[in-house]
N, C-alpha and C positions, 0 to 999 in steps of 0.2 A: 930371520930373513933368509930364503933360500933366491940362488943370483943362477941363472941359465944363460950362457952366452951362447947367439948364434954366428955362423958363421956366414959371410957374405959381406960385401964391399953397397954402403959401410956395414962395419961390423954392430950388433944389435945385441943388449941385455936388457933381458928382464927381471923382475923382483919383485917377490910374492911375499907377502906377510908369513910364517909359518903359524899352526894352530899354539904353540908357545907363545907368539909374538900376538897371536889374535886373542889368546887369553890374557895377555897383560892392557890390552887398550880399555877397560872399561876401568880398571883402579889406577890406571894412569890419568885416564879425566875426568875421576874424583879426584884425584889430586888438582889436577890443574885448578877445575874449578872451585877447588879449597884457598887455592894461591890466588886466582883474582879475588875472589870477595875478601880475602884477610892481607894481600902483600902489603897495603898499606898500614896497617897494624904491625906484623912483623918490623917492618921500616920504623915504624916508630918504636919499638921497643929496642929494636937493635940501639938506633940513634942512644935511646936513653942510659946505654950499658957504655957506651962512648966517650961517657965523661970522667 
């Protein structure tokens, strides 16, 4: 994340993804979309180690 403040009343930032940060969002929503279809799984296996 790169942050630019400017100056002036009010004062103003911006924030740009960096090419780091825009190379992580495509296996970060593989994941995500890993964790909806399975969190209820998960959930239930945790529950099961529970007792």
């Amino acid at each position: 994340m790169r942050r630019q403040a400017f100056a002036g009343v009010p004062a103003r930032v911006e924030h740009v993804l960096t090419d780091l940060g825009q190379s992580a969002l495509k296996p970060v929503d593989v994941l995500c979309r890993w964790a909806e279809r399975n969190g209820n799984a998960v959930l239930a296996a945790h529950d099961g180690h529970d007792r």
